[in-house]
C-alpha positions as CSV (number, residue, x, y, z in Angstrom):
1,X,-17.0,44.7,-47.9
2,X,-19.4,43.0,-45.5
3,X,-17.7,39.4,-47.3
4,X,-14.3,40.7,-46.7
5,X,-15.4,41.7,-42.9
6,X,-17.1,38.0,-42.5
7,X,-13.5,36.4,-43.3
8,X,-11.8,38.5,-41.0
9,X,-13.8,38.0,-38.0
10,X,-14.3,34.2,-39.3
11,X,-10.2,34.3,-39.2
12,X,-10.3,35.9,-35.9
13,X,-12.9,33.2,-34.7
14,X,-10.6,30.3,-35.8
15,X,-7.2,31.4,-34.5
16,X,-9.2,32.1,-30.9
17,X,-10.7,28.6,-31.1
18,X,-7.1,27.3,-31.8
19,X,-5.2,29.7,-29.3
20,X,-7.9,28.0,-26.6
21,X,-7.2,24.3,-27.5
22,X,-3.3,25.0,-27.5
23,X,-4.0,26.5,-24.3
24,X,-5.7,23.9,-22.6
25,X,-3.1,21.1,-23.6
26,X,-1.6,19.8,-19.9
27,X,2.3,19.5,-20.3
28,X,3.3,16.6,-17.9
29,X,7.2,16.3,-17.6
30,X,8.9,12.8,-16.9
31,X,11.9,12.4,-15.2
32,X,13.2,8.5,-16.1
33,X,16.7,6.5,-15.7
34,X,16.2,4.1,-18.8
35,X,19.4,4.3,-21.2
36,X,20.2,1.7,-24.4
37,X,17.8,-0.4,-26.2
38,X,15.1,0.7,-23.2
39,X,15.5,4.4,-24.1
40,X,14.4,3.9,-27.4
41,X,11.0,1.8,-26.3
42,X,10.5,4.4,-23.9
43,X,10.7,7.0,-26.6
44,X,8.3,5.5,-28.5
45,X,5.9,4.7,-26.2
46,X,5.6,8.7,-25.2
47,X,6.0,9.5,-29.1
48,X,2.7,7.4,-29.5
49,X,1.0,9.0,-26.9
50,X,1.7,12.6,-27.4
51,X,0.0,11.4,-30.5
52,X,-3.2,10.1,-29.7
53,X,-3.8,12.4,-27.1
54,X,-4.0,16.0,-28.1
55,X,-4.9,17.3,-25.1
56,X,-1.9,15.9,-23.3
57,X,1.9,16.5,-24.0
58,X,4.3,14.2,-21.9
59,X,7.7,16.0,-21.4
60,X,11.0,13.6,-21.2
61,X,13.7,14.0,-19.0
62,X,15.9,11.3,-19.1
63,X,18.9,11.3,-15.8
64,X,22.0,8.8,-15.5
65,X,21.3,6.1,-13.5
66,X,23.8,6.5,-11.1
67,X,22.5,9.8,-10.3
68,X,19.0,9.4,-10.7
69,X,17.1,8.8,-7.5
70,X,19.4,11.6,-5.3
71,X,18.2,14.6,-7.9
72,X,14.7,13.0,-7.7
73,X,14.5,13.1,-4.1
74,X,16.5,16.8,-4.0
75,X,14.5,18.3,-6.7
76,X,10.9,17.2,-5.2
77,X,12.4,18.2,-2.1
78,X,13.3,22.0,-2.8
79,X,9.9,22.2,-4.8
80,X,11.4,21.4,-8.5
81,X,10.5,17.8,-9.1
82,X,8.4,16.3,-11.5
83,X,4.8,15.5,-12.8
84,X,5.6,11.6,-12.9
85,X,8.6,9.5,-12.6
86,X,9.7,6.2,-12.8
87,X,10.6,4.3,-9.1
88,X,11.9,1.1,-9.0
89,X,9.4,-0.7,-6.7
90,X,12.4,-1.5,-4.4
91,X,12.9,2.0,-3.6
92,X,9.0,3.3,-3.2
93,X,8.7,2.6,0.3
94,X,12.0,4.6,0.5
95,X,10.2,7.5,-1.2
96,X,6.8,7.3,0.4
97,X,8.3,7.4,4.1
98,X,10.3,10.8,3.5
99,X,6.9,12.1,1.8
100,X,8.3,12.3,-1.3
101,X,5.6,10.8,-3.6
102,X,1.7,10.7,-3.2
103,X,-1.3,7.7,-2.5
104,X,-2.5,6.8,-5.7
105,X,-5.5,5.2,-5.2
106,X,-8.4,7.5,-5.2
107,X,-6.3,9.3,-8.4
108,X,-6.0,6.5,-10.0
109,X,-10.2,5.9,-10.0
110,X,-10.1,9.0,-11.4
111,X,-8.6,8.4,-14.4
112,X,-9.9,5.0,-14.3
113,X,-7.1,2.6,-13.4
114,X,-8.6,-0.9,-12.2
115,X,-6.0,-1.8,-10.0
116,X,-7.3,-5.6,-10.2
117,X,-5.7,-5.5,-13.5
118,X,-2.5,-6.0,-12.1
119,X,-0.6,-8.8,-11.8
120,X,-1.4,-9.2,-7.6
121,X,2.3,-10.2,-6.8
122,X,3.8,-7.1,-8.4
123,X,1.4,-4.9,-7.1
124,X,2.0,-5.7,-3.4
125,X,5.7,-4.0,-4.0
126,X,3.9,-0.7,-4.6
127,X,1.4,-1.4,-1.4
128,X,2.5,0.6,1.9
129,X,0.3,0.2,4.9
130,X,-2.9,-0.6,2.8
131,X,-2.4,2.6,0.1
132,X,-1.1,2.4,-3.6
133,X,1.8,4.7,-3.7
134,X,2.9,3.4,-7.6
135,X,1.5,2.1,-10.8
136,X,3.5,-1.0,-11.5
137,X,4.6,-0.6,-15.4
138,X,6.7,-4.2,-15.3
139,X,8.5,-6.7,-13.6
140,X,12.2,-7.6,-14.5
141,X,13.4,-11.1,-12.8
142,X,16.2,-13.1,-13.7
143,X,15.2,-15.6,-15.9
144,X,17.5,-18.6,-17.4
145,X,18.4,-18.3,-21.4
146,X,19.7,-21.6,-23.3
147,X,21.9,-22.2,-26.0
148,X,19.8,-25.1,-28.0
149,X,22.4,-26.4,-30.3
150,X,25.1,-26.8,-26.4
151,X,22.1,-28.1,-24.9
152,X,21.5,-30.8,-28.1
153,X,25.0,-31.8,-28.1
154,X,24.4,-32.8,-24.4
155,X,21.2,-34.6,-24.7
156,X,19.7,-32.3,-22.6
157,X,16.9,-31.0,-24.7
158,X,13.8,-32.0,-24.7
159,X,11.6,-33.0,-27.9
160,X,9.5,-29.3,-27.1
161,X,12.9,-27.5,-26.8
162,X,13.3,-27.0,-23.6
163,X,15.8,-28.2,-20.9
164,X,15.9,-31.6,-19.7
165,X,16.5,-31.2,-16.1
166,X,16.1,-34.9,-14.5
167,X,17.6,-34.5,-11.4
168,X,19.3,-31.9,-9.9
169,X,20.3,-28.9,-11.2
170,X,24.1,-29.0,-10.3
171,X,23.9,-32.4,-12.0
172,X,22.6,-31.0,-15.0
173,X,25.1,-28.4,-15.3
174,X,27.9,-31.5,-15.0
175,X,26.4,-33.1,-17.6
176,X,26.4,-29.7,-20.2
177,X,30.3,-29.6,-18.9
178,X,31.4,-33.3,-20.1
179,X,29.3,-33.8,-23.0
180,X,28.9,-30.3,-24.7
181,X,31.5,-27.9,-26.5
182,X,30.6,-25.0,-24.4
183,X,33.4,-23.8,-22.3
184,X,31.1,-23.4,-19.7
185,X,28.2,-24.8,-18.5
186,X,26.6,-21.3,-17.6
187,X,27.4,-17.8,-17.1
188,X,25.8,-15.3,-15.2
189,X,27.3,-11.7,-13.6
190,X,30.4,-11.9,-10.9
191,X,32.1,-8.8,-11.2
192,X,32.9,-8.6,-7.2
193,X,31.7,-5.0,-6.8
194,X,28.2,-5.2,-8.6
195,X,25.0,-6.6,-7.6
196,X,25.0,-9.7,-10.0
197,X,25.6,-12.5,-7.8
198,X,23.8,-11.1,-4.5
199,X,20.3,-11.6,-7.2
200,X,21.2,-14.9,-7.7
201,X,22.1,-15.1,-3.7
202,X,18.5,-13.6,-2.8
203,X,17.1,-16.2,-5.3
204,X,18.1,-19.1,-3.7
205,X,17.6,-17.9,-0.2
206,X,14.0,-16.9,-1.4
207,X,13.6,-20.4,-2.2
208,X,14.3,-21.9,0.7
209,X,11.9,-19.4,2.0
210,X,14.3,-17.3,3.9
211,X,13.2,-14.6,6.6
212,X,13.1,-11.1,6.0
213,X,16.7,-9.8,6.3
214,X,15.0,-7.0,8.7
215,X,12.1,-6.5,10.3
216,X,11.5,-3.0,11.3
217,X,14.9,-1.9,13.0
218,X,15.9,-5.7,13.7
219,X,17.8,-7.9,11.9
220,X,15.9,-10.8,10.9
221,X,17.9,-12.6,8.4
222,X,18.0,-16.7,8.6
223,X,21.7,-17.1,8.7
224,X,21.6,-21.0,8.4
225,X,19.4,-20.7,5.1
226,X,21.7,-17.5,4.2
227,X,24.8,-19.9,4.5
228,X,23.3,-22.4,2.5
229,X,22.6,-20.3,-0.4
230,X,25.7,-18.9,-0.4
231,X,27.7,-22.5,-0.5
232,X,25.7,-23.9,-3.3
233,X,26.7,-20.5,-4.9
234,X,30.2,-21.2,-4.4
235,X,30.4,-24.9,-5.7
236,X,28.9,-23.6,-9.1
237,X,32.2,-21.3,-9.2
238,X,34.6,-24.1,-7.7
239,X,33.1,-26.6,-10.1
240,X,33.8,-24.5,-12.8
241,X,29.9,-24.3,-13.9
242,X,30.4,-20.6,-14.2
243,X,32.7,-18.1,-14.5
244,X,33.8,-15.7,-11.5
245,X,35.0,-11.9,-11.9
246,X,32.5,-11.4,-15.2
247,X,31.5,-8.2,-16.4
248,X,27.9,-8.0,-17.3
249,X,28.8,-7.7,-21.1
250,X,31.3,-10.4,-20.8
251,X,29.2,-12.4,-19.4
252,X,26.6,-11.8,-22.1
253,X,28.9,-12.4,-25.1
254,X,30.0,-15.8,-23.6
255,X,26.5,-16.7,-24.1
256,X,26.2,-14.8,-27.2
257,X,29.3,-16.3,-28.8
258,X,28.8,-19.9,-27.9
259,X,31.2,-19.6,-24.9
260,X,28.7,-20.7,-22.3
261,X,25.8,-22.9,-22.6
262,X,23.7,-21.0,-20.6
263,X,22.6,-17.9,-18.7
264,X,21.3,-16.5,-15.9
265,X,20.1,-12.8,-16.2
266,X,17.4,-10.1,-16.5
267,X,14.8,-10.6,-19.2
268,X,16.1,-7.2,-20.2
269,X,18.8,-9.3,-22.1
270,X,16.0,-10.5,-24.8
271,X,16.3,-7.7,-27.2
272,X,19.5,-8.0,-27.1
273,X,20.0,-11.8,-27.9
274,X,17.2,-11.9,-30.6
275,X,19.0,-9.1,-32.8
276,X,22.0,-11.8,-32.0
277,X,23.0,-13.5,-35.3
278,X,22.7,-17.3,-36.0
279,X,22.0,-17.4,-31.8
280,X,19.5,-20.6,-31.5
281,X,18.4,-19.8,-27.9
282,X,15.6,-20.4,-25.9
283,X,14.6,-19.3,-22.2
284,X,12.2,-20.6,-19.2
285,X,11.9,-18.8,-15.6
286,X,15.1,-19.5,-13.1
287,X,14.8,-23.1,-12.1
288,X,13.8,-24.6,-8.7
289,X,16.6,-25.9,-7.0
290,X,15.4,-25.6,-3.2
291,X,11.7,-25.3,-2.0
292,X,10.3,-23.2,-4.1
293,X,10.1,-21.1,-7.7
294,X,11.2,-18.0,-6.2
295,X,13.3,-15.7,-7.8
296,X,14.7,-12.0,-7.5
297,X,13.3,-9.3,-9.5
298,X,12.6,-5.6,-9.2
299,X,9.8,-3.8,-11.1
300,X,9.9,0.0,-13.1
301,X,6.7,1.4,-11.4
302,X,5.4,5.3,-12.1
303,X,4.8,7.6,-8.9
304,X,3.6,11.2,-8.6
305,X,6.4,12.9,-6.6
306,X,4.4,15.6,-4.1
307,X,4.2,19.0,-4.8
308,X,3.4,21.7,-2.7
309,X,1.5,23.5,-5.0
310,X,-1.0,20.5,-5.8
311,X,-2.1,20.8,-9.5
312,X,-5.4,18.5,-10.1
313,X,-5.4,19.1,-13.7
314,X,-1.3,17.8,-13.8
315,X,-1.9,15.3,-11.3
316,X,-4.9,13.2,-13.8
317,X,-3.1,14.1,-16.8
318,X,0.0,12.3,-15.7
319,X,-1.9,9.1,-14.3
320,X,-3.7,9.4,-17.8
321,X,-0.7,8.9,-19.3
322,X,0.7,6.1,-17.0
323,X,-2.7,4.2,-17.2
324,X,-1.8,4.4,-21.3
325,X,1.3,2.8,-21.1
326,X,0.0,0.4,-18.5
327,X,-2.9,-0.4,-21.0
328,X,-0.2,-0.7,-23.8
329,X,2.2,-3.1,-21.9
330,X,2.8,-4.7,-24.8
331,X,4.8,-2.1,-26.3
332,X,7.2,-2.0,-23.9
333,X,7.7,-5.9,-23.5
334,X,9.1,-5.7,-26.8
335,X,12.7,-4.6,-24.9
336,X,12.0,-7.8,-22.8
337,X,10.1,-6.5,-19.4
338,X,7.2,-8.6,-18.1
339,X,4.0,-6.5,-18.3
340,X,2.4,-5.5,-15.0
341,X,-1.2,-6.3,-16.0
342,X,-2.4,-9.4,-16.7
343,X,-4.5,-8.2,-19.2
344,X,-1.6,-7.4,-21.8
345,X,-0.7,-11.4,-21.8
346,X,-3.8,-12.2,-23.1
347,X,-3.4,-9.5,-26.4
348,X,-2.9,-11.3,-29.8
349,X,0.5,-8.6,-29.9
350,X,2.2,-9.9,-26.8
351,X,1.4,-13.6,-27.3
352,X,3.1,-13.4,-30.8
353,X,6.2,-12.3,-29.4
354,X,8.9,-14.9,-29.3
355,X,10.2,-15.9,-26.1
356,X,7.8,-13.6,-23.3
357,X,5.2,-16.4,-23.1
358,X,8.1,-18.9,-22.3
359,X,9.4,-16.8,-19.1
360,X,5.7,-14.4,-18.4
361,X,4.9,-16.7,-15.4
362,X,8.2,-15.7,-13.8
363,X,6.2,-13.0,-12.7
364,X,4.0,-15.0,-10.0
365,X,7.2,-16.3,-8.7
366,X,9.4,-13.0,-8.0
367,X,10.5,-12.1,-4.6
368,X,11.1,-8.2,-4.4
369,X,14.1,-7.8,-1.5
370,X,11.9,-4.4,-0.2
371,X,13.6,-3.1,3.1
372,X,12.3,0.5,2.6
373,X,15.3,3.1,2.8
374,X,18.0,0.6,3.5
375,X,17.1,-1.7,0.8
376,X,20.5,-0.7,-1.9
377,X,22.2,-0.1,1.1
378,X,21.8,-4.3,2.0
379,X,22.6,-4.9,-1.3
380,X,25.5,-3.6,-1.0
381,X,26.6,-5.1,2.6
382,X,25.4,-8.5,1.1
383,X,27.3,-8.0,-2.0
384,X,30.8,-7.3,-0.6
385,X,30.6,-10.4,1.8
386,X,29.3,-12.7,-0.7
387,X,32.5,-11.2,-3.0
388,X,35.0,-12.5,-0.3
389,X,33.2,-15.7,0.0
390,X,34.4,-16.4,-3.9
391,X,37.8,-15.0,-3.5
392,X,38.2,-17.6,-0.1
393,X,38.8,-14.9,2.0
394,X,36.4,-16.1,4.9
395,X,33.8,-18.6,5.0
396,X,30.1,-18.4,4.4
397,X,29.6,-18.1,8.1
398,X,32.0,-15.2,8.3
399,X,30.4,-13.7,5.2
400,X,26.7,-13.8,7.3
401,X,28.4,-12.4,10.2
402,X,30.1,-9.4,8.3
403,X,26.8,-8.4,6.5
404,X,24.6,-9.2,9.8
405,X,27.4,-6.3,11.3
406,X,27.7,-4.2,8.8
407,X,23.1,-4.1,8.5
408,X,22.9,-3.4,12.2
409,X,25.0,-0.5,11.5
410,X,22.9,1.3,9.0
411,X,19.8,0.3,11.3
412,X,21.6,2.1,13.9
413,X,22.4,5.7,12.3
């Protein structure tokens, strides 16, 4: 009897202790906008946590893109957002100045983040007035892929396989257009009413070290330098280097297929080119062709959205979780990103992936196109100007005036 009573209350005893462990498990949810190939890293990486940390469970909620950042904003808004999300740095100022997400940098101690860690050039996207308001997870730039064999034919690769670019670029691109079998010389996104060719724009005007295109509520933008980029833009179409009115996945499987020599597009592309049969590629960072290396990118960073109700316990528990991944970098370069902490290029598992060490250093050349809430919105202005620049509607002048116009409007609502 006195056995049978010991196993009961032993029983009891065990199913409390378990009941009390289940019960102090924090559940974080995680709103993100990653679809494809990036999904599925993304998976895994929160799979791998949930697993090593038993005391943590991280909660996916994965939105559409297009409709991602309005139900973040309304949903944190009405009291019904998140424990973490992802932010592109491009939109965090955006974000932070309508309250919407929390300082980080006294949380982040907490859990122990060393913010030094980080690559310095991405982190200043996610400084605001002195304050961390994001954990930078990566930087995605454009980058410029290779097709060796196009590139052999031309005698234009060098003996380390990479490009032999002797004088200008332009001149290189004539060269890969006479002497190689490549319908084109290079390919890179043109459909008119996407953001493909205004990256490319904001590249080359970075590198000529163009203005900000505003400065608080004024328009600062360097409308000679803006010109210029957009005219070298527009021989590379006239000269047939590379294709106009692409769509991204065209533009991809011209590449992929042999059609173009080269291409210029996110290192998000990787993945996708390595699982690409009997495809002898290689990739460096966007050349210099003006002043400088720089070269449009945005970065996937993590922010706490506020809460009204502040949870402590949530609050750690989530920057736990985005100091792992951080920590982990390596696991999500494998769908191509650039880690955010330099500490993840030095790991025996990131150094013996193919291709990242040949375009990592893009990251201390990116120029992040910030403008806080009316950063998309110049995308877009630039973006439908530079569109009727390549169907010779106007002129490169006009096409400054039009989006100079059309940015002094949104400043003025």
């Amino acid at each position: 009897m006195k056995k049978a009573l010991f196993l009961v209350v032993l029983v009891a005893v065990m199913v409390g202790l378990t009941s009390n462990v289940m019960a102090e498990a924090v559940t974080v949810e995680y709103w993100n906008l990653f679809g494809g190939g990036d999904a599925e890293f993304m998976d895994a990486i929160v799979e791998e946590f949930n697993a090593s940390h038993e005391d943590i469970e991280v909660d996916v909620t994965r939105l559409e893109w297009g409709e991602y950042y309005t139900k973040l904003k309304t949903a944190t808004a009405s009291g019904n957002g998140p424990d973490i999300a992802i932010s592109h740095v491009t939109r965090v100022k955006e974000l932070a100045d309508e309250g919407l997400i929390v300082p980080l940098d006294e949380l982040g101690e907490n859990v122990g983040i060393d913010w030094t860690e980080y690559n310095t050039n991405i982190l200043s996207g996610a400084e605001i007035n002195g304050e961390i308001f994001a954990v930078p997870f990566d930087t995605h730039p454009l980058v410029y892929y290779y097709n060796k064999d196009l590139l052999a034919e031309a005698d234009l690769l060098a003996e380390d396989g990479t490009p032999k670019m002797e004088g200008s670029f332009k001149d290189f691109l004539e060269k890969l257009k006479s002497d190689s079998s490549a319908k084109y010389p290079m390919t890179n996104w043109t459909k008119l009413t996407e953001e493909g060719h205004y990256r490319v724009w904001w590249s080359l005007y970075s590198q000529l070290d163009g203005s900000p295109v505003i400065s608080g509520d004024e328009v600062t933008l360097d409308k000679a330098k803006a010109v210029e980029a957009i005219n070298y833009m527009k021989d590379l179409y006239d000269n047939e280097y590379s294709p106009l009115h692409s769509e991204y996945m065209e533009n991809v499987n011209l590449f992929r297929n042999g059609e173009a020599a080269s291409l210029l597009t996110g290192v998000w592309i990787t993945g996708t080119l390595e699982a690409t049969e009997d495809l002898n590629f290689g990739v460096v960072p966007m050349p210099q062709i003006f002043d400088n290396r720089s070269v449009w990118a945005d970065s996937h960073t993590l922010v706490i959205p506020y809460s009204r109700n502040v949870d402590q316990e949530k609050r750690e528990a989530s920057l736990t979780f985005a100091k792992w991944a951080t920590d982990n970098g390596h696991l999500w370069a494998v769908a191509g990103h650039i880690p955010s902490k330099d500490t993840i290029k030095e790991k025996e598992e990131f150094v013996n992936m193919p291709y990242r060490m040949d375009y990592v250093k893009a990251a201390d050349y990116v120029s992040f196109d910030s403008a806080g809430s009316y950063t998309w919105s110049i995308r877009t202005e630039i973006t439908t100007a530079l569109s009727k620049v390549w169907n010779n509607q106007i002129t490169a002048e006009e096409a400054v005036d039009q989006a100079v116009t059309g940015i002094e409007r949104l400043l003025s609502r």
